[in-house]
C-alpha positions in Angstrom: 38.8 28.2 10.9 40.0 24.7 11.8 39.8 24.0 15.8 41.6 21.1 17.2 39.7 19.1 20.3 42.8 16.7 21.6 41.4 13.7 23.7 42.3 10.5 25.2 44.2 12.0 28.7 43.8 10.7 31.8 46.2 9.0 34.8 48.3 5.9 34.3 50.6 4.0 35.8 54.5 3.7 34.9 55.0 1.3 32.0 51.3 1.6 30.9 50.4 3.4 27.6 47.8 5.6 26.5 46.5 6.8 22.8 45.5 10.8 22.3 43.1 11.8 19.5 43.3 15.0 17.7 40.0 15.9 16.1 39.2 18.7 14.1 36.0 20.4 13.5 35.2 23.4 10.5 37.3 21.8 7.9 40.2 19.1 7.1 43.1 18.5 8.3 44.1 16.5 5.0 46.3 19.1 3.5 48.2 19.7 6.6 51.3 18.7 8.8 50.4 17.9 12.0 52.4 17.7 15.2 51.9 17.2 19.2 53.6 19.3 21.9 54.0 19.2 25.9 54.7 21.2 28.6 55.0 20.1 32.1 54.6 22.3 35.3 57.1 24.9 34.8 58.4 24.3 31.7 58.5 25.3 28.7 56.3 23.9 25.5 58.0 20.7 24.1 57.7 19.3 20.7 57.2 15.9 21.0 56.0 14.4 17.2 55.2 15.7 14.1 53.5 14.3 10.6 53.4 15.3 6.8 50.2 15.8 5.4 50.3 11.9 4.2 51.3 10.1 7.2 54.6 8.8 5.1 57.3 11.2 6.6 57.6 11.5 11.1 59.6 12.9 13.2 60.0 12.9 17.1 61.7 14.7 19.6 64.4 12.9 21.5 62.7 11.9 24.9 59.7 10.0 22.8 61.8 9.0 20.4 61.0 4.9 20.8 57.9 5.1 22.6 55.6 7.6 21.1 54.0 6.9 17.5 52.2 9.7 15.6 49.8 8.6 12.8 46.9 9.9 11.1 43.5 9.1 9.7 42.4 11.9 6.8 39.3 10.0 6.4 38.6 10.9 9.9 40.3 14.0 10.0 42.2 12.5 12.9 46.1 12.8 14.3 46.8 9.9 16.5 49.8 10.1 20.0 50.3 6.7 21.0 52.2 6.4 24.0 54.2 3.7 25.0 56.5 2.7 28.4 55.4 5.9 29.9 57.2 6.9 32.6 56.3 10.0 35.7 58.6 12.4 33.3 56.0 12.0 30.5 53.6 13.7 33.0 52.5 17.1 31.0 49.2 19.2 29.3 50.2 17.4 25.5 48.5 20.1 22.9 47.9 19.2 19.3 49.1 21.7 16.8 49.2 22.6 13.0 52.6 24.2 12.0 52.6 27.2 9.8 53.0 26.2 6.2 56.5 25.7 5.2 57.8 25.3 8.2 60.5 22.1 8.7 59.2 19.5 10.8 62.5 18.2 11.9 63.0 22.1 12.9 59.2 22.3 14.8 59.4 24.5 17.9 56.5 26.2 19.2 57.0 29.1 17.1 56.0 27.9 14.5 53.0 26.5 15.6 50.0 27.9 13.7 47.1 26.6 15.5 46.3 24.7 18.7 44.0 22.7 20.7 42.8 23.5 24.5 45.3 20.7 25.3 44.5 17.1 27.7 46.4 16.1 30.5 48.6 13.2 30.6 49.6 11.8 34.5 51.9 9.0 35.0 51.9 8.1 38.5 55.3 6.2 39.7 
């Protein structure tokens, strides 16, 4: 079984940026979509990017849209979040996850998630 490690967290100020790693260990994550999700204090889980299994096709939900970029390294069996103009609203636990196969990436929601990592927190201070 695949496990996802997610790392790359920490605090940062409004406007800065910060890159997440999503690592897996016990087999590749080559053949796989891969996406990142949220959830702030109190809230539910938020999708916030997805990938196709080739790093061609991406999607975003609409408060990253602009800011984050999703990308991938299959030769490091890697999924990249990097996170640009980050503002205190972006504060949140972001998880990496593997959708079920055949799911619709512009259609991710949690559901649908097959897998996920033990998540890494994300602070924006204001």
């Amino acid at each position: 079984q695949v496990q996802l490690v997610e790392s790359g967290g920490g605090l940062v100020q409004a406007g800065g940026s910060l890159r997440l790693s999503c690592a897996a260990s016990g087999g590749t994550l080559s053949r796989y979509a891969m996406a990142w999700f949220r959830q702030a204090p109190g809230k539910e889980r938020e999708f916030a990017a997805a990938i196709d299994w080739s790093g061609g096709t991406t999607y975003y939900g609409d408060s990253v849209k602009g800011r984050f970029t999703i990308s991938r390294d299959n030769a490091k069996n890697t999924v990249y979040l990097q996170m640009n103009s980050l503002n205190p609203e972006d504060t949140a636990v972001y998880y990496c996850a593997r959708p079920r196969a055949g799911v619709a990436l512009q259609l991710l929601s949690a559901r649908n998630v097959g897998s996920w990592g033990q998540g890494t927190q994300v602070t924006v201070s204001s």
